[in-house]
C-alpha positions in Angstrom: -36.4 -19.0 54.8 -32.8 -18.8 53.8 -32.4 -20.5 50.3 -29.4 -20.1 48.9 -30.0 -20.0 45.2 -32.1 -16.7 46.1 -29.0 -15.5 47.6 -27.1 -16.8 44.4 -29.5 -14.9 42.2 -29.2 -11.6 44.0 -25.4 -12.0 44.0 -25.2 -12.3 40.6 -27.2 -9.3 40.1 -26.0 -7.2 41.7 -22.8 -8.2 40.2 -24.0 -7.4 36.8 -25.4 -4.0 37.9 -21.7 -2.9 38.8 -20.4 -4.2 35.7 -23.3 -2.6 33.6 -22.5 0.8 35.5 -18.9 0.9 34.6 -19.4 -0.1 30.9 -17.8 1.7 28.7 -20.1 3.9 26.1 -20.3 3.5 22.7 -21.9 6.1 20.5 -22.9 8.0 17.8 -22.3 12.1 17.5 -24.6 13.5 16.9 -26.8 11.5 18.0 -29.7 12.5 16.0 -29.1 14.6 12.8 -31.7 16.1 10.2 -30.3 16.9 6.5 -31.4 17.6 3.0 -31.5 15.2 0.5 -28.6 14.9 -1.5 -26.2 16.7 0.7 -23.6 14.1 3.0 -23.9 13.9 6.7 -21.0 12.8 8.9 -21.1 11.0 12.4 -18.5 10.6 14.5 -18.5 6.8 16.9 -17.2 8.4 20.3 -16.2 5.8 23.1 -16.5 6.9 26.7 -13.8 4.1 28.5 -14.1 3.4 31.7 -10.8 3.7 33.7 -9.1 1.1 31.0 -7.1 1.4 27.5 -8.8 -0.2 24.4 -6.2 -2.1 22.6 -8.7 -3.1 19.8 -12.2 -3.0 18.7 -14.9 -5.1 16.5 -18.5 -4.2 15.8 -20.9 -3.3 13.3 -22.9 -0.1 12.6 -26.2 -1.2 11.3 -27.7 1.2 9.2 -30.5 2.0 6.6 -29.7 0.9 3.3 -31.9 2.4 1.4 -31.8 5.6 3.0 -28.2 5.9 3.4 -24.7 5.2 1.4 -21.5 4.7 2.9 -19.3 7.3 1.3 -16.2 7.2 3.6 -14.8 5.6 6.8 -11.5 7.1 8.8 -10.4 6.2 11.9 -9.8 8.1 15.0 -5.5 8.0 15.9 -6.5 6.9 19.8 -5.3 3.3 18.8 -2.2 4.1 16.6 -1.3 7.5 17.3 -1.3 8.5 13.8 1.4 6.2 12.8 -0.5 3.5 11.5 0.7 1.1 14.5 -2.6 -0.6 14.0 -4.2 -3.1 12.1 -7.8 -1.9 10.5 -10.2 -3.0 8.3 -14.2 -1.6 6.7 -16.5 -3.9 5.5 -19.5 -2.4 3.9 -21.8 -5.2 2.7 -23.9 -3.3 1.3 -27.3 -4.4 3.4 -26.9 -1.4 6.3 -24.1 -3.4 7.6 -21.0 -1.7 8.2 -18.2 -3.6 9.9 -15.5 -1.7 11.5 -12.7 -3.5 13.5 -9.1 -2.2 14.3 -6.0 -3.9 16.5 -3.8 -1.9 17.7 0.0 -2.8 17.7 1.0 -0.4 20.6 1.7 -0.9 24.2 -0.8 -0.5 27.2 1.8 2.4 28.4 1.4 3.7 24.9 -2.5 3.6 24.7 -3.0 4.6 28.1 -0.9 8.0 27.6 -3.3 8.3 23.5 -6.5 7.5 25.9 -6.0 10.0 28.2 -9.2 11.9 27.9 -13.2 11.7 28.8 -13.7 10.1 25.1 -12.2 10.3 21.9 -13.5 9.3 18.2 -12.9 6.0 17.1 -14.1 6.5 13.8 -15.7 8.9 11.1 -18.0 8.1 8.5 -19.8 10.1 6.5 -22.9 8.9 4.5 -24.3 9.9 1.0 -28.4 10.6 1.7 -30.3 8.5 -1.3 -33.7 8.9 -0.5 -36.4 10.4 2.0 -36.9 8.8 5.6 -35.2 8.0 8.9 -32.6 5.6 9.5 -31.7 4.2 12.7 -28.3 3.4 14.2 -27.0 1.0 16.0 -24.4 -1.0 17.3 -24.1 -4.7 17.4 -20.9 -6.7 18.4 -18.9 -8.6 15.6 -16.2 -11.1 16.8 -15.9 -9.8 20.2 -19.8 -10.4 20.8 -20.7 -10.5 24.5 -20.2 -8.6 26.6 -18.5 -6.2 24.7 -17.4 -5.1 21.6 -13.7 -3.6 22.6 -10.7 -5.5 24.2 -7.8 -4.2 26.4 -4.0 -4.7 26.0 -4.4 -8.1 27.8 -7.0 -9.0 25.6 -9.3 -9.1 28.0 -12.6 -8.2 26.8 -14.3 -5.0 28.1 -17.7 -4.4 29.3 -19.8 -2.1 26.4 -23.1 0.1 26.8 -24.0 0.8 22.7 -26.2 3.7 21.7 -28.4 4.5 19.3 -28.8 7.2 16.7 -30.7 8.5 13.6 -30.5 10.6 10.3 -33.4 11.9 9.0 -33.0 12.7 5.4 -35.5 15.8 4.2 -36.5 17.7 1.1 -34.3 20.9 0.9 -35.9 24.1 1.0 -37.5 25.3 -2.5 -35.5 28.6 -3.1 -37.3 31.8 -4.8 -34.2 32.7 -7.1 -33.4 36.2 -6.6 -33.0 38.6 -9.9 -28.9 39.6 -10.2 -28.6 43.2 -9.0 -27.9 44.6 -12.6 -31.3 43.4 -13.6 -32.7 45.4 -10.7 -30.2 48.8 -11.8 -31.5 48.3 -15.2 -35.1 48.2 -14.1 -34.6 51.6 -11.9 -33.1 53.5 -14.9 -35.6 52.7 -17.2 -38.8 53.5 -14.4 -36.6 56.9 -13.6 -36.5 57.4 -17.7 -39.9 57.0 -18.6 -40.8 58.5 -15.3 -38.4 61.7 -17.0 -39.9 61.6 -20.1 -43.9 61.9 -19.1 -43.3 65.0 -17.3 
């Protein structure tokens, strides 16, 4: 039988296959880090576009909150060229919710000739460790929502494929505290000494 709300459905499908394949990629690098416990741990957000400038960008990196501080934020110079020809704001509320949005007041000729690479960072933040445990990350879109968290010059809003990350926050070593090398010269003499003296 030939119904055409089947033909419909598989249409639409397959439409959303193609526009899932070319999303652009959204993620966290590393991906997965391991640190001690008190020490800081930066991650990078890398985007991978796909054959199109971002003009601006709003989304939220969710977060552990009990695991994990916010310590810093900068953002990457793909949108502004280091000029500060952009528009950006951090939001940290303080529940492993970390907003992160930035406009960028440059031209499509302009961003296409800053976004002329594989990927570049959109933003670094680097995270004070509070306690033991993992915490997950993850993307979720902000103003932008579906189906994307960037928009081009046009302000057309671009397709987005999020990843996912983790810190794992570990007890540091226990170091053995080695004596200080006069201790050790001290020690010799006086064994070489008494050594001297019983013969």
């Amino acid at each position: 039988m030939n119904n055409p709300f089947r033909r419909a459905a598989i249409l639409m499908g397959l439409c959303l296959c193609s526009v899932l394949a070319n999303a652009t990629l959204i993620e966290f690098v590393p991906a997965d880090q391991t640190v001690d416990l008190g020490d800081q741990v930066l991650v990078d957000i890398v985007v991978t576009p796909d054959d199109v400038s971002i003009a601006a960008f709003d989304f939220i990196v969710n977060y552990d909150a009990t695991i994990l501080s916010v310590f810093s934020v900068v953002f990457g110079n793909s949108l502004d060229g280091g000029l500060s020809l952009s528009l950006q704001d951090i939001v940290d509320f303080g529940s492993g919710m970390l907003n992160l949005a930035e406009l960028s007041l440059l031209s499509e000729l302009e961003l296409d000739a800053l976004q002329n690479t594989d990927s570049f960072v959109l933003a670094s933040i680097v995270f004070d460790t509070l306690i033991l445990g993992t915490s997950n990350l993850s993307f979720t879109g902000n103003i932008f929502g579906s189906p994307g968290f960037f928009v081009d010059a046009g302000g057309v809003a671009i397709a987005t494929e999020p990843g996912s990350g983790s810190i794992t926050v570990v007890q540091p070593p226990v170091t053995v505290p080695e004596p200080p090398t006069w201790m050790l010269l001290i020690a010799g003499l006086l064994a070489v000494s008494l050594h001297r003296n019983k013969m």
